[in-house]
N, C-alpha and C positions, 0 to 999 in steps of 0.2 A: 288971172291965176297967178297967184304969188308963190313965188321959190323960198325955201329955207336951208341956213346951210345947218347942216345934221352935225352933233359933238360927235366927236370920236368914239369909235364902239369900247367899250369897258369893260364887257364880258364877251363871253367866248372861251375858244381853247386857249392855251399861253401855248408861246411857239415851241415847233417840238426839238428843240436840241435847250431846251432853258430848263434849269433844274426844275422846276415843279414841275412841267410835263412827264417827268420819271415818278413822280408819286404813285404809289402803288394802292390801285383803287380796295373794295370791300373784297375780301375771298382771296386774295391775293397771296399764293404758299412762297414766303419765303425760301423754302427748296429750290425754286424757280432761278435764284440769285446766282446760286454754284457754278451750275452751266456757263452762264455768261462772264464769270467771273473768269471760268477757265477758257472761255472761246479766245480770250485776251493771253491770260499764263500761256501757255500751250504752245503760241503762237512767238511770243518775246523769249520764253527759255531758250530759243534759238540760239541765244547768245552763246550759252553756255559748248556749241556743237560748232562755232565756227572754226574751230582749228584745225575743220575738216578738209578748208579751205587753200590753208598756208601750203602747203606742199602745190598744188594746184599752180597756184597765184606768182609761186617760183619759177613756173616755167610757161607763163603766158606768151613769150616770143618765142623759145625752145621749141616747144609742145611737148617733143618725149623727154628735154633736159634741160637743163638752168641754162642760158643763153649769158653774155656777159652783159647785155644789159636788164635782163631779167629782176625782178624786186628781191632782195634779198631777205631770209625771217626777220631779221630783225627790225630791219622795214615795215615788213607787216605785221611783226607784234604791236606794233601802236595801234594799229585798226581795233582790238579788242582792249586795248588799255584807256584810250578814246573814248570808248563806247563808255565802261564803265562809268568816269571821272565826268560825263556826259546825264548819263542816269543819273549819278548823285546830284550835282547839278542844277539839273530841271527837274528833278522829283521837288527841290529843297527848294526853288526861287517859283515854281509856280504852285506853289501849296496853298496861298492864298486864293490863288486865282480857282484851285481846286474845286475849293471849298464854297468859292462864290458860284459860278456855272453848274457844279453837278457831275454827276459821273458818265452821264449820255456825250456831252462835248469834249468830256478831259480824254474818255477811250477814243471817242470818235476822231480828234485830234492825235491820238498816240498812233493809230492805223493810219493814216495818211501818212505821219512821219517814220516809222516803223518799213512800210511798206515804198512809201518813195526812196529811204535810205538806200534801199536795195534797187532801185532803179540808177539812182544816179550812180553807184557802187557800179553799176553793168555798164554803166558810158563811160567810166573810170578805167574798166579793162579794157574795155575796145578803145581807147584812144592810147590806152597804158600812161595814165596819169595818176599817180599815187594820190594825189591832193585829193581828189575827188574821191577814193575810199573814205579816206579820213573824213570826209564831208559827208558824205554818204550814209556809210554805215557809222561812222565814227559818232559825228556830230548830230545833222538830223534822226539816223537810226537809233543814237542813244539816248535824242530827248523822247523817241518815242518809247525807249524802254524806260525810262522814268514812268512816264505819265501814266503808262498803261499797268504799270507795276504798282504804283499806289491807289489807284481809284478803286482801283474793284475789289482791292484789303479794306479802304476806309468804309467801303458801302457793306461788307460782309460783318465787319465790326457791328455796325448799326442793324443788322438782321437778327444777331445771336449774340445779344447782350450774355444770356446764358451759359453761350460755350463759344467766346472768344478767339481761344485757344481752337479750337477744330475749324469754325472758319477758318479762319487764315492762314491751317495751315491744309485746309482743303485747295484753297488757291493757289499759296506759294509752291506747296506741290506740284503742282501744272507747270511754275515754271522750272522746279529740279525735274523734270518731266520731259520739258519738249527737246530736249537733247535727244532725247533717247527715239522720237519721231523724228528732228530736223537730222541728226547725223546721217543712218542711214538713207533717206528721203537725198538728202543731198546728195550720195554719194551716188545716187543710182541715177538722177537727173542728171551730173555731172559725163556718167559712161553713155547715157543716150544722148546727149548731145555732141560728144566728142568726137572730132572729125581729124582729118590730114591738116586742118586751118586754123584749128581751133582745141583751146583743151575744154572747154564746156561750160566754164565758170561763168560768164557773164550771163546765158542764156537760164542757167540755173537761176542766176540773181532772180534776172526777172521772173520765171516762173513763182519763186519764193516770196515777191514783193507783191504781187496778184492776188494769191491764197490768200496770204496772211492779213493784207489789207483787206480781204473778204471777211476771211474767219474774225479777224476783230471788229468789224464794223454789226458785226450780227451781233456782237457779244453789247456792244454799244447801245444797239437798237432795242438788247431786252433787256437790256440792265433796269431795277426799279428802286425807288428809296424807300423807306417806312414812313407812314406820317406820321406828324408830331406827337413825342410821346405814347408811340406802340412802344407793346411789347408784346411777347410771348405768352399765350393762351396759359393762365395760372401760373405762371412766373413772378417770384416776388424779390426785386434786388436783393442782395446781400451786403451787411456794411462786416463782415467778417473781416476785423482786423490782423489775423497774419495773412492774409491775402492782400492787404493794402490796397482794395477794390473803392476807388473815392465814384461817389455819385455826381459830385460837382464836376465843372468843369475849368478848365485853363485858356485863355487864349492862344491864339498860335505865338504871338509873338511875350507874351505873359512866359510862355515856355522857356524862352530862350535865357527867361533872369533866374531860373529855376537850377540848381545844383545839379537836382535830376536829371535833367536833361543831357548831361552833360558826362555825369556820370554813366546813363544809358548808353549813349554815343560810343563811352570808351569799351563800354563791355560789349558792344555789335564789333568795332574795331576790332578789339585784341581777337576775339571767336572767329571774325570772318578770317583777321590774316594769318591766324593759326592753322588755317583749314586752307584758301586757297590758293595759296602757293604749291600744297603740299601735291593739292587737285590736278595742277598743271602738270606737275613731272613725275605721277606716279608711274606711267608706263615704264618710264627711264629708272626710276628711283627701282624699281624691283628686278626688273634686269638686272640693274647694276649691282643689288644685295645680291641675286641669286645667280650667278654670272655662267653657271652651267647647268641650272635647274629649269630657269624660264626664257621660254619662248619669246619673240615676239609674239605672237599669235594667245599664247598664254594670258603676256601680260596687258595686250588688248581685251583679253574676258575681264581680267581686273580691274580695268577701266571702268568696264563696265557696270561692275558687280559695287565698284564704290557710284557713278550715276544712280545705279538702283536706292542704294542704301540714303544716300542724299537726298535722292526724293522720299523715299518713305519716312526719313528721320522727320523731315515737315511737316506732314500728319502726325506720325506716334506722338512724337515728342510735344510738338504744341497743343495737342489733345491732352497729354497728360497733364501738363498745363493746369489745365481748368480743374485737374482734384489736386495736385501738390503744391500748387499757383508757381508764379513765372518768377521768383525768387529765385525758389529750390530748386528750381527746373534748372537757371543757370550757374547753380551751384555743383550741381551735377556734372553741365557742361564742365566748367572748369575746372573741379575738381578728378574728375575722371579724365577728363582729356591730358591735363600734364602729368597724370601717371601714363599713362597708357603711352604719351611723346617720349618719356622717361625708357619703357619699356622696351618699347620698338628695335633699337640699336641691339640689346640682348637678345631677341630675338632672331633679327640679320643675323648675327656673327655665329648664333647659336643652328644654323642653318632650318629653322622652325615658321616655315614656309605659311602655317596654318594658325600661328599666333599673330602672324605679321599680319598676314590678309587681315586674319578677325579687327583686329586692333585698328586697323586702314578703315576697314568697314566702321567700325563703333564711330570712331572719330569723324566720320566724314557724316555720317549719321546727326549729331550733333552737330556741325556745322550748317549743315541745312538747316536743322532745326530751330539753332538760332537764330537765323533770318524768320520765321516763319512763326518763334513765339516773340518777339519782340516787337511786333503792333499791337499785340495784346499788352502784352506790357505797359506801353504807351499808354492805351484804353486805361488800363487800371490807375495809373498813375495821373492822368490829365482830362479823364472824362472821355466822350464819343464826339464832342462838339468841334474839336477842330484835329483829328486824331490824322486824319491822312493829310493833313498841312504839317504836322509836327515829325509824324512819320516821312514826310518827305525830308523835310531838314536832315531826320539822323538818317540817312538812308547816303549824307556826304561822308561816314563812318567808311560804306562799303567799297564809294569810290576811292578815300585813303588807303583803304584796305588793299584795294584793285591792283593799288601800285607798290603796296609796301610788301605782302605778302612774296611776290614774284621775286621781287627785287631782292629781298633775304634770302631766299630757295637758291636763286639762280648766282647772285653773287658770292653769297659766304661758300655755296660748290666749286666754283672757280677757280677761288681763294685759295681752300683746302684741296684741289688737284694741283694747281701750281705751284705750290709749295710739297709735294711731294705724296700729301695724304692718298690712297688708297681708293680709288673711285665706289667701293662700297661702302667705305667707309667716311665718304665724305660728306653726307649729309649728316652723320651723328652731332656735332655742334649744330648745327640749325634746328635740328628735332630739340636739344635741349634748351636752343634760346626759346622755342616754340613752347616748349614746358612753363621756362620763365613768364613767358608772358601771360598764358592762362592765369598764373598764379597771380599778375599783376589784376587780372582781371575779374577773379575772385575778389581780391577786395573791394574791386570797385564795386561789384556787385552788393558788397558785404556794408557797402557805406549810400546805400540808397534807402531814403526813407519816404514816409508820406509827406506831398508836397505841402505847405505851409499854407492855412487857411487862407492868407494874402492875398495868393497867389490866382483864389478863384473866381470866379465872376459872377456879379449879382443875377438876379433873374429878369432885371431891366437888360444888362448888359448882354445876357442871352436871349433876351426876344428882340435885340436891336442887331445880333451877331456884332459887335462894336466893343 
């Protein structure tokens, strides 16, 4: 009886965390995508609720008060500056890698790092080693909000060739969103674990690093792609040229020789740091306009009520998108927002409590929004083929932003108190360099055109992805 040795099996399943195990077989509803798309947003928005934490994290030796060795804010404002400058980052240096594995590995990857961040953050407090926030949540939690943050926009892009614009900003919505879950969620985990030993922070980590590496890893598991060249049941592209919608495509790194791209970058920049500076110190900033009008309590509703608006700005606005196209859309942005920055101050001094809100609200509105139309953007501008590699790259816009935005807010107020200005008064210069810059960012908007035939790749070089 003679033995043979057998070739390697050829066929079969492909393993399941490799891109084509995500291909989404016959019958398969697109709809399906959203879900999973937000089982990830939902879960990363977190970010945006950690400064639930900072008052907390002051009195970790205290417990009822800041201790002299206790971390001080400023200490732990790098924790969420980190993160940030962390997401941009590794959103932009693994774009590649994105694009090659698929969106099942890239989330599946982002929850582990996501959800560890928050682990080693809980050994960070109980031993009280700052390094390890920053490692923690800083470093690994940021590359997880990278990762997780662009894969499931580049896969929603490729679902709704048609409406662009609503995907993404179905998604990014989730994450102006999960603040509005992780805040109170925290706070209440934080009062149940708080003891005579303990203020609760750590024990919170951890429960929040469990969930969320659950809720993401589900989101991973059903995540699925289109196959090659779907589309939408009677859907017929459009080459409608003031929409600037190219069928071709650009490579990722093709992108980077592109004006556009660059010009893009500047207009996510100037929007996001017009906006989230302003995000951080609204509670302060309306106290301090209305100094015997508003509550605390008050102007924690308005905290609020701009969260709300931020998220739904995501939706409206990159939905409208898809009938005014993402030009006009950010022309809007910018042209409305530095009036409206313009405005603000007359408002303040005019004691008009209810133009000020509004005006906070619109603005903040738009600054979500433009996180959330600007992969469409992308899309239209460089195709679908390497869109959340490209989108990772300008996504180190939000991390400059991260740190420029704050830094205006916080320092030019400083400034103008210790020099004598009027603490309601002293954001007025920032609101109008905030003006300036939308308008800088107008043009830049106003000087992007259709990328350069050059620039696109043949249909070899798109079936070799090369």
């Amino acid at each position: 009886m003679s033995s043979t040795i057998q070739p390697p099996r050829t066929s079969g399943s492909p393993p399941f965390f490799s891109k084509q195990a995500t291909v989404a077989g016959p019958g398969f509803s697109r709809w399906m995508v959203p879900p999973a798309a937000l089982a990830v947003h939902l879960c990363i928005g977190q970010a945006y609720a950690f400064s639930v934490f900072n008052g907390p994290l002051t009195k970790v030796i205290g417990i009822t008060q800041s201790a002299p060795d206790d971390w001080s804010l400023t200490t732990l404002g790098w924790i969420f500056s980190l993160a940030i400058v962390c997401l941009g980052l590794s959103a932009a240096f693994a774009g590649k890698w994105l694009e090659h594995v698929g969106p099942r590995r890239t989330m599946f990857t982002a929850a582990c790092c996501f959800g560890g961040g928050f682990l080693v953050s809980a050994l960070g407090v109980w031993l009280h080693q700052i390094v390890l926030l920053y490692l923690g949540y800083g470093v690994l939690g940021g590359i997880g909000l990278g990762l997780g943050y662009v894969s499931p926009v580049s896969t929603l892009i490729r679902w709704f060739p048609d409406r662009r614009g609503m995907a993404t900003g179905m998604a990014i919505m989730g994450f102006g969103g999960g603040a509005m879950i992780a805040s109170p969620l925290s706070v209440a985990l934080m009062n149940h674990f708080q003891s005579a030993t303990s203020i609760g922070v750590a024990e919170t980590f951890i429960v929040l690093g469990i969930v969320y590496f659950i809720s993401m890893s589900i989101g991973s598991l059903a995540i699925r792609v289109p196959p090659a060249d779907w589309k939408p049941a009677g859907w017929t592209p459009t080459t409608t040229s003031n929409k600037m919608i190219s069928r071709n495509h650009v490579h990722i790194d093709e992108a980077l020789k592109t004006p556009q791209f660059y010009l893009i970058w500047l207009v996510l920049f100037l929007n996001v740091t017009a906006g989230i500076g302003i995000l951080g110190q609204a509670s302060v900033m309306i106290q301090e306009s209305f100094k015997e009008t508003v509550t605390v309590a008050s102007a924690a509703g308005f905290v609020g009520l701009l969260s709300l608006f931020n998220m739904g700005g995501r939706f409206v606005w990159a939905s409208a998108s898809d009938w005014v196209g993402r030009k006009n859309t950010y022309f809007i942005f910018f042209a409305l927002g530095a009036v409206l920055y313009l405005l603000v101050p007359t408002f303040a001094s005019s004691g008009n409590i209810a133009l000020f809100v509004l005006s906070y609200c619109v603005i903040l509105s738009m600054y979500g929004g433009g996180f959330a139309t600007v992969p469409a953007y992308l899309a239209d501008m460089f195709g679908t083929a390497f869109v959340g590699g490209i989108h990772g790259r300008l996504l180190t816009a939000w991390a400059a932003a991260g740190v420029a935005g704050p830094v205006l807010v916080n320092y030019i107020r400083a400034y103008e108190v210790a020099h004598g200005v009027a603490k309601a008064d002293a954001y007025n210069m920032t609101l109008h360099i905030m003006a300036v810059l939308l308008v800088i960012g107008f043009v830049c908007n106003l000087l992007v055109k259709r990328v350069d035939n050059k620039h696109y790749m043949s249909d070899a070089q798109l079936a070799s992805g090369n």
